[in-house]
C-alpha positions in Angstrom: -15.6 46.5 -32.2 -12.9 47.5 -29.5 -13.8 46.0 -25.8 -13.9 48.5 -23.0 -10.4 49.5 -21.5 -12.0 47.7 -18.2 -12.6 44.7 -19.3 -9.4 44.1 -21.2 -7.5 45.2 -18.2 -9.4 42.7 -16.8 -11.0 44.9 -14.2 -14.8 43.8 -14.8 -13.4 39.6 -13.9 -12.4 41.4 -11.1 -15.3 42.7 -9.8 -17.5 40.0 -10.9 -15.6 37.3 -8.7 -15.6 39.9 -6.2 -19.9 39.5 -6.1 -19.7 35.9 -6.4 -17.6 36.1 -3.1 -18.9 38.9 -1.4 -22.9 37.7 -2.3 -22.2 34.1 0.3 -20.2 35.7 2.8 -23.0 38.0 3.3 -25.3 35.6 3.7 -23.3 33.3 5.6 -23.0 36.6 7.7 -26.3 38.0 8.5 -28.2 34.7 8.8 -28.2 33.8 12.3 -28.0 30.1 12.0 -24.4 28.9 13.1 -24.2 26.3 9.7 -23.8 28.6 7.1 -21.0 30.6 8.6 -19.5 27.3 9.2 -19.9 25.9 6.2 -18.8 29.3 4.4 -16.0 30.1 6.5 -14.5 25.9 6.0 -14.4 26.5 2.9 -12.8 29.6 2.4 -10.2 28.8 5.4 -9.6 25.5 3.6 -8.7 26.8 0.4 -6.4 29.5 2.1 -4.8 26.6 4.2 -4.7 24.3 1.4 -2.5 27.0 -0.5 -0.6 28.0 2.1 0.9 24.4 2.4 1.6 24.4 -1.8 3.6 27.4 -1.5 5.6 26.2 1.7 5.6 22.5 2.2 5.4 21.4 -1.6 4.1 18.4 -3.6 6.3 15.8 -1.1 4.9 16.5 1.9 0.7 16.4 0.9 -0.1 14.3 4.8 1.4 17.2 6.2 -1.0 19.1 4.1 -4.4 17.3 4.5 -3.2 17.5 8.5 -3.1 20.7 8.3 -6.8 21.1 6.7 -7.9 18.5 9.5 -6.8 21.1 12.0 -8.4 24.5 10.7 -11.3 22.1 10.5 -11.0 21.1 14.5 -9.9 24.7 15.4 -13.0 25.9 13.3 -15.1 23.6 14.9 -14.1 24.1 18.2 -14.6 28.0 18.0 -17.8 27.8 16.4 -19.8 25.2 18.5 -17.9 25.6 21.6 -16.0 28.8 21.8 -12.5 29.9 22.8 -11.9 26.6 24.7 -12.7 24.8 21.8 -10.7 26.9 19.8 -7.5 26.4 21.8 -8.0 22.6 22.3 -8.7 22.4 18.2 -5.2 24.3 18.1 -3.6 22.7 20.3 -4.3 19.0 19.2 -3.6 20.2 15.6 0.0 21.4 16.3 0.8 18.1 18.6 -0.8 16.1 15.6 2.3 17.8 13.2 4.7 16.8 15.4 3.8 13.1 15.7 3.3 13.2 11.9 6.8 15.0 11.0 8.7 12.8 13.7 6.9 9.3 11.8 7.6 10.1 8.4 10.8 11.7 8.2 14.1 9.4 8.4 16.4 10.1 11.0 19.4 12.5 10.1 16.6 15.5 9.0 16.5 17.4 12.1 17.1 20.6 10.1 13.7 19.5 8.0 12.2 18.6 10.6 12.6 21.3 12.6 11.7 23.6 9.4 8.5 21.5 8.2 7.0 21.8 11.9 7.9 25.5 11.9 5.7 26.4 8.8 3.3 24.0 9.5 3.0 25.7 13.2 2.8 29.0 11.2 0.0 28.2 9.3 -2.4 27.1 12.2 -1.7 30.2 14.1 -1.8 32.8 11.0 -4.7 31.1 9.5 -6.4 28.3 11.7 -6.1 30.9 14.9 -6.5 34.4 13.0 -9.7 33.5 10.9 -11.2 31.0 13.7 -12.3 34.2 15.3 -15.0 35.2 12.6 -16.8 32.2 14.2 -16.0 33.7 17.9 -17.3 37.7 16.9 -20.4 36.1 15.8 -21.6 34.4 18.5 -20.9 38.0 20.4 -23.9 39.9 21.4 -25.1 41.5 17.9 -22.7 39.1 16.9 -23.4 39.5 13.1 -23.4 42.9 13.0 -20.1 43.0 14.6 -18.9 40.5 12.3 -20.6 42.2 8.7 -18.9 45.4 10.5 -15.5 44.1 10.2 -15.7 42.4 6.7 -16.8 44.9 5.5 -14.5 47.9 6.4 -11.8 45.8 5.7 -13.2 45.2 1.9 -13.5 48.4 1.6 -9.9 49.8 2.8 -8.6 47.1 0.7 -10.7 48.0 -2.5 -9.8 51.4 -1.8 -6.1 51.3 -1.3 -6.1 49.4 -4.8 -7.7 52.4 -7.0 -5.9 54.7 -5.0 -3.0 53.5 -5.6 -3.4 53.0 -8.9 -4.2 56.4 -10.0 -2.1 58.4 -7.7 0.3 56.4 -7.4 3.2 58.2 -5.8 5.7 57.2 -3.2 6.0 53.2 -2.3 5.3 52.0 1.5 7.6 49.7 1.6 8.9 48.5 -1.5 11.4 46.0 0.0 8.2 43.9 1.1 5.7 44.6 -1.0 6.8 46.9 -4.5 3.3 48.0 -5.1 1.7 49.4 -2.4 1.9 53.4 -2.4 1.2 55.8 0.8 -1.4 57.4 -1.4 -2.7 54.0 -1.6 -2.7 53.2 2.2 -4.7 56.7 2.5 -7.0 56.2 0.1 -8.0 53.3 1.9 -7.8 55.0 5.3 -10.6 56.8 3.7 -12.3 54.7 2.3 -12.7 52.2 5.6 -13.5 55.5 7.7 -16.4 56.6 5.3 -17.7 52.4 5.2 -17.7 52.6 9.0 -19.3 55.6 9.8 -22.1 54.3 7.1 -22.3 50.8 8.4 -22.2 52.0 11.5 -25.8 53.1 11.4 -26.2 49.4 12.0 -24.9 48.9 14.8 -25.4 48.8 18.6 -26.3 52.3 19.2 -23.2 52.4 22.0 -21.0 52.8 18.8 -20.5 56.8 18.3 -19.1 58.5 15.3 -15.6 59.3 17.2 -15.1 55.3 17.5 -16.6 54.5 14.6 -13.6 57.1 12.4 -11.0 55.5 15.0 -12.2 52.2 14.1 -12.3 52.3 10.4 -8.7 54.2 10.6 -7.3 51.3 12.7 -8.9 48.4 10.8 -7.7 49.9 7.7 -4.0 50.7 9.2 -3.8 46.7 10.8 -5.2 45.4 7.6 -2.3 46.8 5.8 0.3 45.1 8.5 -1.6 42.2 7.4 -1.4 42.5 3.8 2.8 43.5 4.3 2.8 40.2 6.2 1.5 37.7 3.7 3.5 39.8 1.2 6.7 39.2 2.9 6.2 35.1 3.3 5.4 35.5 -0.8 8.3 37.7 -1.2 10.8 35.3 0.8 8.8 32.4 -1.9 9.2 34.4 -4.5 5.3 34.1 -5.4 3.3 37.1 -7.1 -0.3 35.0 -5.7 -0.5 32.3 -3.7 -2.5 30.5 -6.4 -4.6 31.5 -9.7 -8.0 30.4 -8.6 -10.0 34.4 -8.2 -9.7 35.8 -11.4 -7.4 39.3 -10.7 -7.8 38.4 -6.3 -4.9 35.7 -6.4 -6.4 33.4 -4.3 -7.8 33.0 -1.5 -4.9 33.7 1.3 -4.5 36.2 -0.9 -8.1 38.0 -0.5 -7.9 37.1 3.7 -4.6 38.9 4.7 -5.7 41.9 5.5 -8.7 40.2 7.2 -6.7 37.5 9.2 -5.1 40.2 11.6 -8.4 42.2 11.9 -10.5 39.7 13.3 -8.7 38.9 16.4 -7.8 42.4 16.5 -11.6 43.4 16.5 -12.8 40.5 18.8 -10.0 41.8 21.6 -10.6 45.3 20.9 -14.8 44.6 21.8 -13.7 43.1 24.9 -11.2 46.2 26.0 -13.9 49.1 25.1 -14.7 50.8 28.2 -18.4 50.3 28.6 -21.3 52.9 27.6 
């Protein structure tokens, strides 16, 4: 007996680790209590930060590495149980931390390395220690978790979106140079896509949220997420890495499944804060 076209493609893995993500994060989402977001969001930032530093620092320099998870874990911390102040002091103690580590390790005559080391490792904590610290600041927001389900969510959906889009349309590339797959028809499919998951989610939201900012929302959610997605693309492309690791069955990995996400965040949390009020 012949298996379904899907699941030889591999399609139905696909959306099964797709639940088993989705089904925590939810969770770890709507329940109000701050330790299950923590605990949810260490994890996944972890294993994002922990691939992240295979792909660019290599097996030699693994201290560099665990440092790296001990500041996503400060800069987590910080944001979660104390806010942006805690968030900036995790940051900044984690980026002095690399320095001390890179100057003590590395024999004199590397400045180049040095130099090059510190710059990745400084990248990571601001792309990914910085970026996806701010799920833990949009939650402690009035409606906080709603805000935060909000932004997931939309950005899921664009992404899941631009995928089948793309797929089936196909077309013209966005930027091929960067990222060979993506099509325009794929970036409007997921335009779509977001604009018809905000409008819907919307509903459960503050009622100061109308339809005309909810469209321009899910438009420019889906739009950043793509920068996001071009972004992580081009540090893979200048690797030359398909995934940044085989752990989700058809995601990649985990960087892999937050790109889009790590630039909407902090775009979102700003973007609360510079609404005009209702």
């Amino acid at each position: 007996m012949e298996l379904p076209e899907s699941i030889r493609k591999g399609e139905l893995g696909r959306w099964l680790v797709g639940i088993a993500l989705a089904v925590p994060t939810i969770a770890a989402v709507l329940i109000e209590n701050k330790v299950w977001i923590l605990l949810v969001g260490l994890l996944a930032g972890g294993a994002a930060w922990w691939e992240f530093a295979s792909n660019l620092f290599g097996p030699r320099y693994r201290g560099l590495a665990a440092l790296g998870l001990a500041g996503w874990a400060a800069t987590a911390l910080g944001a979660c149980l104390v806010g942006p102040e805690g968030q900036m002091a995790g940051l900044a103690l984690s980026l002095a931390l690399g320095g001390v580590y890179l100057m003590r390790v590395l024999p004199e005559g590397t400045d180049a390395v040095s130099v090059n080391l510190l710059s990745r490792y400084a990248l990571g904590h601001l792309y990914i220690s910085f970026f996806l610290s701010f799920v833990f600041l949009i939650k402690t927001l009035d409606s906080g978790s709603r805000l935060l389900f909000f932004v997931i969510l939309v950005t899921a959906l664009a992404d899941t979106g631009a995928i089948y889009a793309g797929t089936r349309i196909k077309g013209p590339k966005l930027y091929p140079k960067v990222s060979p797959g993506k099509t325009i028809s794929g970036v409007a499919g997921g335009c779509v896509v977001a604009v018809v998951g905000a409008l819907v989610s919307g509903l459960y939201l503050p009622a100061s949220f109308g339809k005309a900012e909810l469209v321009v929302l899910g438009m420019g959610l889906a739009l950043w997420g793509v920068v996001g997605d071009l972004f992580e693309s081009a540090i893979k492309r200048a690797l030359g890495v398909k995934d940044t690791s085989k752990i989700l069955l058809g995601h990649g990995g985990f960087w892999d499944r937050l790109d889009s996400l790590l630039f909407n965040l902090p775009a979102f949390y700003f973007y609360f804060f510079l609404r005009p009020p209702v």
